[in-house]
C-alpha positions as a Python dict, from the first residue, in 0.01 Angstrom:
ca = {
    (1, 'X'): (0, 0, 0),
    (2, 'X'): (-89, -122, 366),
    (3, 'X'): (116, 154, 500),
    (4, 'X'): (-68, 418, 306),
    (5, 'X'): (-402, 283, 341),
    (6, 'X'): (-291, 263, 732),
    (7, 'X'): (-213, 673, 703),
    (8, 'X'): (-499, 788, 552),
    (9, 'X'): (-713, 562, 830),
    (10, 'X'): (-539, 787, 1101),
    (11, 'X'): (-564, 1079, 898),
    (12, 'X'): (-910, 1002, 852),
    (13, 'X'): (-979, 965, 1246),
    (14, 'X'): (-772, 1296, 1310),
    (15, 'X'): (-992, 1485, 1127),
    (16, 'X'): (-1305, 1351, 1252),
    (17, 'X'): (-1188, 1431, 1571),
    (18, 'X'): (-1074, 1804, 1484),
    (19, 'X'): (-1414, 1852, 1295),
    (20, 'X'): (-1608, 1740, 1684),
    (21, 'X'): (-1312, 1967, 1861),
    (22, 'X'): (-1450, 2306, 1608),
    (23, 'X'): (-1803, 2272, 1733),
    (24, 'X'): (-1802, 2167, 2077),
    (25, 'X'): (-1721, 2490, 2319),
    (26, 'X'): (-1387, 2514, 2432),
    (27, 'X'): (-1458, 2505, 2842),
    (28, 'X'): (-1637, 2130, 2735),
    (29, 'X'): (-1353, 2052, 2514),
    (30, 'X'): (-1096, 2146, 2846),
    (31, 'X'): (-1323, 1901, 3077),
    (32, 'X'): (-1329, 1594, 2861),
    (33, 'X'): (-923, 1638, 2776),
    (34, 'X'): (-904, 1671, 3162),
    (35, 'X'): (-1067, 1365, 3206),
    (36, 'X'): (-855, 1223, 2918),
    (37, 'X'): (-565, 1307, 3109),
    (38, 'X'): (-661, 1173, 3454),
    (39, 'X'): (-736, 847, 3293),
    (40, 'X'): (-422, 803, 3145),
    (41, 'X'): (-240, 945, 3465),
    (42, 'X'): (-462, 771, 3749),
    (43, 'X'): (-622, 459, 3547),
    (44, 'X'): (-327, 326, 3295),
    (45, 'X'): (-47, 471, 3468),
    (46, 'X'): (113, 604, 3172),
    (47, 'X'): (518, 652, 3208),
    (48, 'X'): (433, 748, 3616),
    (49, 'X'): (719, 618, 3694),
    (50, 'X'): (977, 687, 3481),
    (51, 'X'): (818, 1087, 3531),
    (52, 'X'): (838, 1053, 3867),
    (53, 'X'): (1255, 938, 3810),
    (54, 'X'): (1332, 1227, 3618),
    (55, 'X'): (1158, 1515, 3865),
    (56, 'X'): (1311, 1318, 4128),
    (57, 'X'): (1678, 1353, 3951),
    (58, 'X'): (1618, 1712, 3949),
    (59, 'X'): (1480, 1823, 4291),
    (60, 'X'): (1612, 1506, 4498),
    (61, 'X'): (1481, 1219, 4715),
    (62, 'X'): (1336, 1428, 4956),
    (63, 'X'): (1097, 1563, 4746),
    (64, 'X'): (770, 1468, 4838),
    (65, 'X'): (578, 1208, 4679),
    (66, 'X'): (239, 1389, 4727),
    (67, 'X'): (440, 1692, 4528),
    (68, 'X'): (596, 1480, 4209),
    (69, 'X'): (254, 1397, 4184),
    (70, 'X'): (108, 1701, 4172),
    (71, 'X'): (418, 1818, 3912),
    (72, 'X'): (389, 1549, 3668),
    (73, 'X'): (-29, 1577, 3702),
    (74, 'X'): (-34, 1905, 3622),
    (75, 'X'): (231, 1876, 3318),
    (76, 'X'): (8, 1564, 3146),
    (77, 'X'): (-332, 1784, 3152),
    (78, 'X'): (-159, 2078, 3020),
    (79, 'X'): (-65, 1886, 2743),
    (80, 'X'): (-432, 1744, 2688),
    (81, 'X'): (-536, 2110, 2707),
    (82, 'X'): (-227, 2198, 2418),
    (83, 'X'): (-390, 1934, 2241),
    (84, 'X'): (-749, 2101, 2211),
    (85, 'X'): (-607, 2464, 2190),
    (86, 'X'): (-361, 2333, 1837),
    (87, 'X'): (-706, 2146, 1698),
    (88, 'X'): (-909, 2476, 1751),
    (89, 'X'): (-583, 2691, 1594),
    (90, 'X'): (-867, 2833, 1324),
    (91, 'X'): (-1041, 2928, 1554),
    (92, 'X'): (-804, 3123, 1801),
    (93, 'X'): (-774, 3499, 1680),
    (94, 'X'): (-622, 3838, 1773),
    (95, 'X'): (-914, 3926, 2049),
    (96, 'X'): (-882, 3558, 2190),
    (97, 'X'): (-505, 3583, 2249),
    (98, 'X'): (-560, 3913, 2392),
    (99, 'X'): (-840, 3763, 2598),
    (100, 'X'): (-664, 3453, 2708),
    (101, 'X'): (-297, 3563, 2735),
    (102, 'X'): (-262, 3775, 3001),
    (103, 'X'): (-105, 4113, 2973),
    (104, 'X'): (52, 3984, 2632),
    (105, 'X'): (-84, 4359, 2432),
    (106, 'X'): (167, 4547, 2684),
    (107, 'X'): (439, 4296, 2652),
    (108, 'X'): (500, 4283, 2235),
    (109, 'X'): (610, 4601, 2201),
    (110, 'X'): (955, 4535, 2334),
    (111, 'X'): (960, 4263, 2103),
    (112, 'X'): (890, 4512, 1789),
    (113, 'X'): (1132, 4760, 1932),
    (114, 'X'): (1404, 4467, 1962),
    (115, 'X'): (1323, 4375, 1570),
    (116, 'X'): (1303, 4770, 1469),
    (117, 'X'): (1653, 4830, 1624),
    (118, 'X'): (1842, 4472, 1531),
    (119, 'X'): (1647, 4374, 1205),
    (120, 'X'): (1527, 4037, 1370),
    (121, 'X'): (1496, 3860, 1670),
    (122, 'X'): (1496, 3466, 1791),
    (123, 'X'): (1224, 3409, 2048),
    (124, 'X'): (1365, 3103, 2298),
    (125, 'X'): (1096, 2898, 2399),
    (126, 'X'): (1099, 2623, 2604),
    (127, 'X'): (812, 2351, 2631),
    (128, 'X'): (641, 2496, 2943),
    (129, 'X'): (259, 2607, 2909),
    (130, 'X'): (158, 2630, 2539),
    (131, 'X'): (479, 2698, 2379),
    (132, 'X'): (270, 2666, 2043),
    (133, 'X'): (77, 2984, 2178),
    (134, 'X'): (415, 3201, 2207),
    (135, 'X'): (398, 3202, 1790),
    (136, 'X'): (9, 3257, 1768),
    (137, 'X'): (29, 3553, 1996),
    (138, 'X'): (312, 3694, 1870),
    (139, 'X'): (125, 3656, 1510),
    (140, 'X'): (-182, 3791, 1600),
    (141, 'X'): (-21, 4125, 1754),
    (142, 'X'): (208, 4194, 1458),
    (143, 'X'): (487, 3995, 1444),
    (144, 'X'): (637, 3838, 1172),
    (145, 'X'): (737, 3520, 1330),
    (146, 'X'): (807, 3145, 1196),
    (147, 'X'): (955, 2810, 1325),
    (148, 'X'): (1113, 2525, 1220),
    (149, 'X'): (903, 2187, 1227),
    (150, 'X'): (1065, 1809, 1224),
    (151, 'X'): (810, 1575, 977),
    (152, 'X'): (578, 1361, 1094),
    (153, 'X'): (612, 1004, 1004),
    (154, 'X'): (215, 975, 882),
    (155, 'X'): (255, 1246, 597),
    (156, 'X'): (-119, 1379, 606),
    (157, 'X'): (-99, 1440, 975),
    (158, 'X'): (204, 1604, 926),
    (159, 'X'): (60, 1866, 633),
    (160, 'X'): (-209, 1886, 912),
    (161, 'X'): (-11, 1989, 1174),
    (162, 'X'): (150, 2238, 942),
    (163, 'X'): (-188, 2354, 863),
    (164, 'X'): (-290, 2395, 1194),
    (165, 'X'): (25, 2592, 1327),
    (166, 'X'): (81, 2795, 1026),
    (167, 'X'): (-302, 2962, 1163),
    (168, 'X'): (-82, 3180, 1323),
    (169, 'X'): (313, 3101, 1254),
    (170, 'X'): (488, 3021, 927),
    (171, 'X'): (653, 2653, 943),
    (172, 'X'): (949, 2537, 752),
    (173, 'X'): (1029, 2152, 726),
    (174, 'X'): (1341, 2070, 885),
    (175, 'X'): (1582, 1922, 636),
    (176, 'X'): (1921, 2062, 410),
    (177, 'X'): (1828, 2416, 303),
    (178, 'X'): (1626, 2495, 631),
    (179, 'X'): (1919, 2676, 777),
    (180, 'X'): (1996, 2878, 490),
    (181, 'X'): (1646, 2983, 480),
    (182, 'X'): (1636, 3104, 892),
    (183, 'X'): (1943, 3324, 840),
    (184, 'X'): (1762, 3489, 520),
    (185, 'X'): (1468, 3563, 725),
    (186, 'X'): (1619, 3650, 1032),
    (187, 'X'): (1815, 3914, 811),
    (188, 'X'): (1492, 4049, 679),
    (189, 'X'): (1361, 4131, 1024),
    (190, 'X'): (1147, 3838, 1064),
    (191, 'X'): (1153, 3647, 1436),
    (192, 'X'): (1245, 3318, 1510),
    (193, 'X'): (1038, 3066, 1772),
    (194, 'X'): (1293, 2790, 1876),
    (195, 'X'): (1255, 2525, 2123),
    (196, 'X'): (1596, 2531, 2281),
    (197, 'X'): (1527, 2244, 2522),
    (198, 'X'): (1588, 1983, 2281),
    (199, 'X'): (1838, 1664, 2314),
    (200, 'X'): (2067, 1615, 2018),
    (201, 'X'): (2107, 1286, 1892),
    (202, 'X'): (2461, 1345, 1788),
    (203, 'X'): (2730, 1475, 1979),
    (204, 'X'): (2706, 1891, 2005),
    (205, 'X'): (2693, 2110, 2290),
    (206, 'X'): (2765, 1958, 2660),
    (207, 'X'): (2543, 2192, 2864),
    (208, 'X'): (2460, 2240, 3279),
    (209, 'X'): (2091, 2175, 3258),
    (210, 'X'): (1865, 2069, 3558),
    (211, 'X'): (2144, 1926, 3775),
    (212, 'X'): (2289, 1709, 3493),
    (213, 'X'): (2476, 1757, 3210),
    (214, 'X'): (2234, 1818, 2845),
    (215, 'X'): (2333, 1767, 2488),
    (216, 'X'): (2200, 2055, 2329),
    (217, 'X'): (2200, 2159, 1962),
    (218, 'X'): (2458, 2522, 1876),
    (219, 'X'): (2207, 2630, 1581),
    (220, 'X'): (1967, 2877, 1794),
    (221, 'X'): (2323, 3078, 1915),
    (222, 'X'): (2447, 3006, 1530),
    (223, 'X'): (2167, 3187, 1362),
    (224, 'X'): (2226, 3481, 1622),
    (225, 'X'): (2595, 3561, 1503),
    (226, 'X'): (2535, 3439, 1156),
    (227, 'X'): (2194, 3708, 1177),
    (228, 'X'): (2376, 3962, 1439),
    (229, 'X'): (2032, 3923, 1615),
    (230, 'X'): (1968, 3894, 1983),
    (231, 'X'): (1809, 3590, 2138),
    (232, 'X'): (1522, 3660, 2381),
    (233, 'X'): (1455, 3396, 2619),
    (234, 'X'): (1097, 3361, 2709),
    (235, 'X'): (820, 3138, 2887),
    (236, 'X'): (431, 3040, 2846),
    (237, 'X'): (302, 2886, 3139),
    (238, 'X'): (-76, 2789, 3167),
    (239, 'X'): (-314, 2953, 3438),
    (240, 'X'): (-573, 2755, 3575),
    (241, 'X'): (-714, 2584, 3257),
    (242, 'X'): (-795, 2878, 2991),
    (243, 'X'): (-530, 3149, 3105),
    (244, 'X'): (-185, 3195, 2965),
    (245, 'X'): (121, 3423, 3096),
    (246, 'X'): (386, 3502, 2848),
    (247, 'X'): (746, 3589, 3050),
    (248, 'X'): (1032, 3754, 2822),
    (249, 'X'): (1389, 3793, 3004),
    (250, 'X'): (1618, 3985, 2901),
    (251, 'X'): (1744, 3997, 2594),
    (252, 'X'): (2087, 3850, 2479),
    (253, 'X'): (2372, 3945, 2228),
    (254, 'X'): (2631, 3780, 2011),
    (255, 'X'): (3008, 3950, 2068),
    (256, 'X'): (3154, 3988, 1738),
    (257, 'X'): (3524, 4000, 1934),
    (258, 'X'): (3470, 3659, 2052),
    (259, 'X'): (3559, 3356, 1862),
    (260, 'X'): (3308, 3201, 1728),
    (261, 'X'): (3261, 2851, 1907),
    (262, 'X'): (3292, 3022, 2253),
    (263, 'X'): (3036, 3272, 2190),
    (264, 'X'): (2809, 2996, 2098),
    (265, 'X'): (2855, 2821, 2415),
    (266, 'X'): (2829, 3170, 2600),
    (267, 'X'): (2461, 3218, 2450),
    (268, 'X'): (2336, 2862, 2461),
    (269, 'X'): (2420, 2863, 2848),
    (270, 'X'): (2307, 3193, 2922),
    (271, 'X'): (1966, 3094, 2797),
    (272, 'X'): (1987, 2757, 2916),
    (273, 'X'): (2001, 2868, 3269),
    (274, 'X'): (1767, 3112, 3221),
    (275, 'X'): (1512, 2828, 3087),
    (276, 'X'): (1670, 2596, 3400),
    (277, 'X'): (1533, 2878, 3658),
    (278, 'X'): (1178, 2942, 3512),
    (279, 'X'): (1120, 2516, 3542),
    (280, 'X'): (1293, 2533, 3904),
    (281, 'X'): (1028, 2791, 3991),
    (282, 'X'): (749, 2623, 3807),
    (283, 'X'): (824, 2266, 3724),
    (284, 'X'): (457, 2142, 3676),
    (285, 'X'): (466, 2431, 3367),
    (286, 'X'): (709, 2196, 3174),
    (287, 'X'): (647, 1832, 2973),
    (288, 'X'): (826, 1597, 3176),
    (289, 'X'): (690, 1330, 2938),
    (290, 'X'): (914, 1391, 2630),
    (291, 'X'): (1008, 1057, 2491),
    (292, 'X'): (1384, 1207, 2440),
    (293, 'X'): (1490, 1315, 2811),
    (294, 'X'): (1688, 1559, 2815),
    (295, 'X'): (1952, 1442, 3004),
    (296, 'X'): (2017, 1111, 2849),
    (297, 'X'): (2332, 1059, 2693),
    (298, 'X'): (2411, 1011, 2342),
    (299, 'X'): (2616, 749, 2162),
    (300, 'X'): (2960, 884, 2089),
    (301, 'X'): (2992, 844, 1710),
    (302, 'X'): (3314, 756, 1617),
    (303, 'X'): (3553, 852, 1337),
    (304, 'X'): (3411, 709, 978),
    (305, 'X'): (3078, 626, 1113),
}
């Protein structure tokens, strides 16, 4: 009873919230989330240091203080920003992703072309920039493109959530028949937005990732050869505060004469280091302030547990 009463209270204050977000203009909105953000960064401090350890593990000692700064800055107000752009999702439309999302009109062809030719596509993005804004794009120009989402523990924020991304991409709930469902609509030339930059909890694929070692999940390179769809690796990184650039590479392909395991590993990798690269070139794009870090390890689960 507490708990629910407790849920709807935050539900409650979410939506009061979203309802201020809706009418207040969007350049506003971006200036009080700044400020949001430089409290929590300059006034409480929040996870500063444990930030600054991780871009440190990455690009070594030497780097800089003055430039971890500016890295893990930059990647806690482009959050804030996120934040604003998912609670004004019904309000973000085909001429506002054009607007906003630079060059994005010349780029999405190649994308149809890839789904025309293979029958469906998965779409491997990272969190850098908006990586909610990679599906809203790609819906607004004509793709038919879903995700998969984990559930929220407050279950009106989470239909919320679903609400708000399903503006522009269709959301299935993580859980048992999830999978069968991606292969079905891979199959029927529908694309696939995954977040491939995601630590396992369990044991799965041991992966070269930002100097260390990741523990990364095989489904995105399991839905390619079950689907015998490529997997496009691509990036949305933020410029200046209302700008977005979207940045495909190259597309790549599952080899039916390998066996399957290896070819996992193969395409997990390849887009792994791909993903590595764009963050070595632009760290301050990425969220350094994931609660799961990346490279932690996991506890080996033994036989019968």
């Amino acid at each position: 009873m507490f708990k629910d009463l407790q849920n709807r209270v935050e539900y409650g204050f979410l939506i009061m919230v979203a309802g201020l977000v809706n009418i207040v203009p969007y350049r506003v909105l971006l200036t009080l989330a700044w400020l949001v953000a430089a409290f929590l960064f300059y006034v409480i401090r929040m996870r500063r240091t444990k930030v600054a350890r991780r871009i440190r593990s990455v690009f070594g000692e030497e780097l800089p203080e003055r430039e971890v700064r500016r890295i893990a800055w930059i990647s806690l107000r482009n959050f804030a920003f996120n934040v604003v752009e998912m609670m004004r999702a019904s309000r973000i439309t085909k001429k506002w992703v054009n607007a906003h999302v630079l060059g994005f009109e010349e780029q999405i062809p190649r994308a149809k072309e890839l789904v025309a030719k293979h029958g469906g596509l998965i779409f491997a993005v990272p969190h850098m920039g908006n990586w909610d804004m990679a599906g809203w794009a790609c819906s607004y120009n004509g793709v038919n493109i879903f995700s998969i989402a984990a559930r929220q523990r407050n279950p009106y924020i989470n239909a919320w959530i679903i609400r708000q991304r399903e503006k522009g991409i269709k959301m299935l709930e993580r859980g048992g028949s999830v999978l069968k469902q991606v292969i079905k609509n891979l199959k029927s030339g529908q694309v696939f937005a995954i977040l491939p930059d995601v630590r396992m909890r369990r044991e799965d694929l041991e992966v070269p990732f930002l100097g260390g070692v990741a523990n990364l999940g095989r489904g995105m390179a399991a839905f390619a050869i079950s689907a015998n769809v490529p997997i496009v690796p691509a990036v949305f990184m933020r410029k200046g505060w209302t700008k977005h650039e979207f940045v495909h590479f190259e597309p790549l392909y599952p080899d039916p004469t390998s066996e399957k395991d290896a070819d996992i590993l193969r395409l997990t990798e390849a887009v792994i280091k791909t993903i590595d690269a764009a963050i070595r070139r632009n760290p301050e794009q990425w969220f350094w302030y994931n609660g799961r870090w990346i490279l932690d390890p996991v506890r080996k689960i033994k036989k019968g547990e």
